[in-house]
C-alpha positions in Angstrom: 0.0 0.0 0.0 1.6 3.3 -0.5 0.7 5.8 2.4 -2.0 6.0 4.5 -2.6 8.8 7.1 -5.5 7.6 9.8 -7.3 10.4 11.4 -5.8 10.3 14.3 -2.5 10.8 13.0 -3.2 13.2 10.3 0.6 14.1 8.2 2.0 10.7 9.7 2.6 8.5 6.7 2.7 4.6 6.7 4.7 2.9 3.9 4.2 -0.9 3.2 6.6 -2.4 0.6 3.5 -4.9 -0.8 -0.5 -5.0 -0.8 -0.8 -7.5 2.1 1.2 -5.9 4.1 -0.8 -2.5 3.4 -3.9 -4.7 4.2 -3.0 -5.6 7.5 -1.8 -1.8 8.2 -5.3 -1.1 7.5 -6.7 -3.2 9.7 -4.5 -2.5 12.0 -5.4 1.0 12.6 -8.7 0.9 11.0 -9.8 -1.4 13.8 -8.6 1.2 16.9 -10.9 2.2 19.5 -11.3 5.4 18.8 -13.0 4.4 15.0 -10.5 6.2 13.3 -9.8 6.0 9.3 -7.7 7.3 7.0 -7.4 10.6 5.5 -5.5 9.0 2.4 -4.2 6.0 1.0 -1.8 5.8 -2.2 -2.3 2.8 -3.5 0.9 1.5 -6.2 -1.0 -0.7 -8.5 2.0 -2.9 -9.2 3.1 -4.1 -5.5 4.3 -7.5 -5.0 2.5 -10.4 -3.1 -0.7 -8.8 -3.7 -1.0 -6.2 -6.2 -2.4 -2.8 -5.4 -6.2 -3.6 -7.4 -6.7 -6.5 -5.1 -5.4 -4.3 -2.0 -8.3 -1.6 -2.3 -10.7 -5.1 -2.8 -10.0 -6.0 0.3 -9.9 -3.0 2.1 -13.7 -2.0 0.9 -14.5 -5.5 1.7 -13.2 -4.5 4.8 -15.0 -1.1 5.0 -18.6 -2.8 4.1 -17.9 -5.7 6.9 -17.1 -3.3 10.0 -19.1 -0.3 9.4 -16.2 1.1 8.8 -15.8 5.0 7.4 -14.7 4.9 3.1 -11.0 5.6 3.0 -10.0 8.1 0.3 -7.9 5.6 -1.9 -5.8 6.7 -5.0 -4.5 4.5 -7.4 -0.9 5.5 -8.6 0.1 4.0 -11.6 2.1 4.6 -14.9 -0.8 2.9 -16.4 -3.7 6.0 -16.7 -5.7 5.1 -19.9 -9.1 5.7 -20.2 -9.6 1.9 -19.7 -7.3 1.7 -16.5 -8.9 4.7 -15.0 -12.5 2.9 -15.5 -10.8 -0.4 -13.7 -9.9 1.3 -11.1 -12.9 3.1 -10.4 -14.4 -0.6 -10.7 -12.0 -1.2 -7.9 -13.1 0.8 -5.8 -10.4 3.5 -5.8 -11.6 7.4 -6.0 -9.3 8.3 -8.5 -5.4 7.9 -10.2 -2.4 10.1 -10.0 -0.1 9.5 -12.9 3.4 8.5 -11.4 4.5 11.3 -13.5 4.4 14.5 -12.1 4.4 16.3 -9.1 3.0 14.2 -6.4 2.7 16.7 -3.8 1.1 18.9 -5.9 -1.5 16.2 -7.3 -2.7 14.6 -3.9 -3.0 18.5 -3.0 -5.6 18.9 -5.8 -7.0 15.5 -5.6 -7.9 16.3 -2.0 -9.7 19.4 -2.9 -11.6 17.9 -6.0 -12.5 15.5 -3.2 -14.0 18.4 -0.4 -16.1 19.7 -3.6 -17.0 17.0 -5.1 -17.2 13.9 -3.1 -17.7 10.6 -4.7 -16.0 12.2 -8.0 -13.5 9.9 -9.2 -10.7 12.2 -9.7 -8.4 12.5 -12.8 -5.6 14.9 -12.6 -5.7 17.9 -15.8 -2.6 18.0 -17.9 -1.1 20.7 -15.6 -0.5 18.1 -12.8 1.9 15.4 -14.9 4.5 18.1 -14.8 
């Protein structure tokens, strides 16, 4: 999984090297006390052991099991066709960054497109890949 920020911890990153061990860092701290979820997850489609697609599976199956709040998930990818962006979506991510480009600066505006529009998948403009 790439990084995840619970709510409790907002700016404190977690970094998994593969998508089971970012499945069991969500349910990890997805399962606290205090109901906390995350502000954030980057999700690297191509993670070994379990790729990032299957990840976000099993984190919304997660999410629809507990009650638990929907995690912002993006997918990051090199891979941002039309028809990638649709699988994702079909995923259950709520958007892709392009791993071109300036990260910082696309999460930034992926967060925003998300407090206007929620439940938009997002898909960075042109602007953002540089």
């Amino acid at each position: 999984m790439g990084h995840g920020c619970p709510g409790d911890a907002v700016g404190v990153p977690f970094h998994d090297e593969n998508g089971e061990q970012g499945v069991a860092s969500y349910l990890e701290h997805a399962s606290g006390d205090d109901g906390s979820s995350f502000d954030l997850i980057l999700m690297d489609i191509q993670m070994p052991v379990l790729s990032g697609d299957f990840a976000v599976k099993q984190v919304r199956t997660l999410e629809r099991q507990h009650g638990w709040p929907h995690s912002f998930i993006l997918a990051r990818s090199a891979n941002t066709s039309d028809a990638d962006q649709a699988y994702y979506k079909e995923c259950g991510m709520d958007g892709c960054l392009p791993k071109a480009g300036n990260v910082a600066r696309q999460v930034t505006a992926a967060l925003e497109a998300k407090r206007k529009s929620p439940g938009h998948f997002f898909r960075p403009d042109v602007s953002l890949m540089m």
